[in-house]
N, C-alpha and C positions, 0 to 999 in steps of 0.2 A: 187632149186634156193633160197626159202628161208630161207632151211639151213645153208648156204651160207653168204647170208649177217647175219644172225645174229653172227655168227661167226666172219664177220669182225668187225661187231659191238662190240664184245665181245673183240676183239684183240686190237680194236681201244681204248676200253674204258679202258681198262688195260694197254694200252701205256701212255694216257693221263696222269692217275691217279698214274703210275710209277714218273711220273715228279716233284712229290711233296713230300713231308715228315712229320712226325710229333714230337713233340717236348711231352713229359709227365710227370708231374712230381707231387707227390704225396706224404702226410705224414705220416709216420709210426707211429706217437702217436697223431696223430688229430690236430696239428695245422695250425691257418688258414694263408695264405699269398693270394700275388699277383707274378704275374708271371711278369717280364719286358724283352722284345726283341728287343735288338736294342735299347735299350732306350724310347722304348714306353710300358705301361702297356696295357695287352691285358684281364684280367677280370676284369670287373666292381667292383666286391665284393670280397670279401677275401675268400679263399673257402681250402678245403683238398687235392683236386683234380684236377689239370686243364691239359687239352690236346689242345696242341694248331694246327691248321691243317693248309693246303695250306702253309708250305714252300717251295720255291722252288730255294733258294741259298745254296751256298755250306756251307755255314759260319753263325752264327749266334751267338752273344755275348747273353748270358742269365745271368739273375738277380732275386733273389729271395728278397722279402721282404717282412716280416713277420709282421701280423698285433700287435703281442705282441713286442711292440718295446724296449724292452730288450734283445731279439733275434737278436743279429747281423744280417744283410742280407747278401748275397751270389753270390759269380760273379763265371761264369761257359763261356767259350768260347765252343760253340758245333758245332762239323764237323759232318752235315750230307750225307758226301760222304764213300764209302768204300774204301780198297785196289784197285778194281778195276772201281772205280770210279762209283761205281752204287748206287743209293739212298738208303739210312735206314733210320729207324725211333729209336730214341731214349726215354727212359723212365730211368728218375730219379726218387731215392727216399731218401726224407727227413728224417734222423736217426741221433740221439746220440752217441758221441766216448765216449770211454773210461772215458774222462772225464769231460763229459756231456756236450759238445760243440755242436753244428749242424752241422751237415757235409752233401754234396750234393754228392752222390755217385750213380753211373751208375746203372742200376737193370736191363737192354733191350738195346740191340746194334741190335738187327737184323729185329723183326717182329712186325707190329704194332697190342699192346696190347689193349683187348675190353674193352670198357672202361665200370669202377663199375657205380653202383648204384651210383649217386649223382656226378658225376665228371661233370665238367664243361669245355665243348666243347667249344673253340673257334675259328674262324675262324683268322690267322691271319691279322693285320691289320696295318699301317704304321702311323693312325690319333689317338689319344689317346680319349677316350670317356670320357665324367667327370663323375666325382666319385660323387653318390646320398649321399648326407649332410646329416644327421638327423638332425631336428630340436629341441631349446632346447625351450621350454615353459617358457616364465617368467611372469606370469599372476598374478595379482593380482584382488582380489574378489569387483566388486564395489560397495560401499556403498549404500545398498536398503535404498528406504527414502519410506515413506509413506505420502498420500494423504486425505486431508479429505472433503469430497464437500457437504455442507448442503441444501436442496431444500427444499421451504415450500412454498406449495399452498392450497391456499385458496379459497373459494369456496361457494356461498351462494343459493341455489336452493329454492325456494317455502320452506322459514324460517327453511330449514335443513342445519342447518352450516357443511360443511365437509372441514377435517382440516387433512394435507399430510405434512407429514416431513419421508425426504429418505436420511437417513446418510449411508454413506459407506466409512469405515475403511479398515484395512489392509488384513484383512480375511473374514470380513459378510458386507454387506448391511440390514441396520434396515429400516422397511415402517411403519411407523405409523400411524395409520387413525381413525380421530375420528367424530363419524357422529352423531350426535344427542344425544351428549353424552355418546355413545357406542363409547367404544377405542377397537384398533384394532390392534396389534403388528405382524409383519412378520420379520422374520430372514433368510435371505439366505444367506448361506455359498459361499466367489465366492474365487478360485484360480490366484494371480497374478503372472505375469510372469516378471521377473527382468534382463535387460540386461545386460550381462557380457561385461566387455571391452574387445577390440581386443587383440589375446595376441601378446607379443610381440616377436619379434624373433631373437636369435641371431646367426649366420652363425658361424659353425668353419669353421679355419684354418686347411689348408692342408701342415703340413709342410716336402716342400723335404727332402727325408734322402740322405745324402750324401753316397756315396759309398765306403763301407769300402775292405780295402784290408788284408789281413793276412797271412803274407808270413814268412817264415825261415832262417834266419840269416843261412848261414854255415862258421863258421869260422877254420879258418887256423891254422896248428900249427904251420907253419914260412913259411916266402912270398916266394911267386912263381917267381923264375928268369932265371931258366932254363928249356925250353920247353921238352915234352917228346918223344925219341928218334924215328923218322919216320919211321923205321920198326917195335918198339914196337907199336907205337899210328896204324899201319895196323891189325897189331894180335886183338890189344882191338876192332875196329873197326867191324874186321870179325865177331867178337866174340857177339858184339854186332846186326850184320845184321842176324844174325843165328837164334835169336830169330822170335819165332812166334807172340807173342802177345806185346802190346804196352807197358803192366806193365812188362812184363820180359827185355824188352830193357833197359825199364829206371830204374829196378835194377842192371844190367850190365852194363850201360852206368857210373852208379854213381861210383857204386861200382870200376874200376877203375879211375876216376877222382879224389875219394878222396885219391888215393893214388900218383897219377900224379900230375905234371901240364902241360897245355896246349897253346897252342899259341891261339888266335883269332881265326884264318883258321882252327888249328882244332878241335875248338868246334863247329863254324858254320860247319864243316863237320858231325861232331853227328848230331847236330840238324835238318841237311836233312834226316838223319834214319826216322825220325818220321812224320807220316802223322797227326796229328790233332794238330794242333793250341796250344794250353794246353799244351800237354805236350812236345812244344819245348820251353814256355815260362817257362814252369817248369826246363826244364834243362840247359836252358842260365841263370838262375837266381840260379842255384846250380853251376854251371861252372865260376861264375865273380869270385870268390874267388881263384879259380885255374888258372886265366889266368895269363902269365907273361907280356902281354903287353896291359894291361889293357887301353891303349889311342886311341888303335886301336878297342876296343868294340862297337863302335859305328856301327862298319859295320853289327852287328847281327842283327841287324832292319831289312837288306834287307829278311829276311827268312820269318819275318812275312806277314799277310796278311790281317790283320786290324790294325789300326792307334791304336786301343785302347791297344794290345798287346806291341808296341813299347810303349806308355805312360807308362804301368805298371813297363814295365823294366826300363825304365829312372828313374821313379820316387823309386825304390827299389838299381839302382847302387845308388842314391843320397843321400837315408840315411842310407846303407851300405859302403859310400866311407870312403879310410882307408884317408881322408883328416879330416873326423868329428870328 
């Protein structure tokens, strides 16, 4: 009997824990960022390595931003569903191209990776936590003054005059004592202590970076006005659906558009080949150049499945349009 339930236990906790996914993404020459999901950052600190846990949507817009702000930052849309709809965990890794740009590229599509030494676990979260300031010190030293307080008593016992003088200066206290014409000097060394002013503090500023985008112009070598023939655009199509993996599609997919052009209908029909978000914005943004009825593009929105994917395209036909 007790085998038993542990076992459901064991099915149960494995069903749960199927429900969620994980997000990883990590630098290959040690630099530090912040991870943004959604538009919230999710580590506190800038780090090399963060793993982010408990998602459990199908969709998530990722943002990289790097604490060296010379480093452009990085927008990445991640589906974490499969072909067959069942959860993965993804890991990205932070590398240099060719010509020494940062590029966000895939490194784990399948099994979630144990995280190194020093990676920074976080629980996903929807509230954004503020970011610990350093403080800058602006302290100035305050002017030590020194004191001097002179005490003299006097004294007359059974005609033994005794005569006290007790100076204290910055460093010693002098006692002086003269008793019946016997003098009497004492020197005591004393330490004073000098209060510092409060310092003062000045807060930085955290200032937003805006989100940059960095996309490719594909130009044309003369406009598109006659669509391509419906039993050919079937052949490229198959041709296209024949592929296994999502990079051989969309060197198929390209590779005949750049030689075609296409109606609206059927590039929105490519763009349903492709299961992750990315790269159907990738290739309605290589397709606007080949469309011939370019006023009907509007209807490519319906494919997406964040509002942010339709902004990008809008904002890429607009300073692509051959009106500019």
């Amino acid at each position: 009997m007790k085998t038993k339930l542990l076992l459901l236990l064991l099915f149960a906790s494995q069903l749960f824990f199927a429900q969620t996914s994980t997000i990883t993404v990590f630098s290959q020459e040690g630099e530090l960022f912040y991870v943004i999901i959604n538009g919230v950052r999710q580590n506190d600190a800038p780090s090399t390595n963060v793993k982010v846990t408990d998602l459990d949507k199908p969709n998530y817009l990722l943002k990289v931003i790097f604490a060296d702000q010379s480093i452009e930052s990085l927008n990445q849309n991640v589906y974490l569903l499969d072909y067959d709809e069942k959860r993965v965990n993804v890991t990205y890794n932070l590398k240099k191209d060719k010509k020494g740009k940062m590029k966000l590229s895939m490194n784990s599509f399948d099994n979630d990776v144990t995280p190194s030494k020093g990676t920074a676990i976080v629980k996903y979260h929807e509230v954004e936590n503020p970011i610990a300031v350093p403080a800058k010190s602006n302290t100035k030293p305050a002017a030590q003054t020194t004191e001097t307080e002179t005490t003299t008593v006097d004294i007359n016992t059974v005609g033994i005059g005794i005569n006290t003088k007790i100076e204290e200066s910055e460093d010693n206290i002098n006692v002086n004592v003269n008793i019946g014409g016997l003098n009497t000097s004492v020197t005591t060394k004393t330490e004073s202590t000098v209060k510092q002013a409060r310092p003062k503090v000045e807060k930085e500023e955290i200032v937003a970076e805006k989100p940059t985008t960095n996309t490719t112009v594909v130009k044309s070598a003369k406009k598109c006005t006659i669509q391509m023939a419906a039993s050919d655009f079937q052949k490229a199509k198959s041709s296209v659906e024949k592929q296994s993996f999502a990079e051989s599609k969309m060197k198929v997919a390209k590779q005949f558009t750049t030689a075609n052009c296409l109606s609206t209908a059927q590039i929105m029909e490519i763009i349903g080949l492709f299961s992750f978000e990315e790269n159907k914005l990738d290739y309605a943004k290589f397709a606007y150049s080949k469309c011939v009825d370019k006023e009907n593009y509007y209807q490519v929105n319906d494919v997406f499945s964040f509002s942010s994917s339709t902004d990008e395209l809008t904002e890429f036909i607009e300073n692509n349009s051959d009106n500019k």
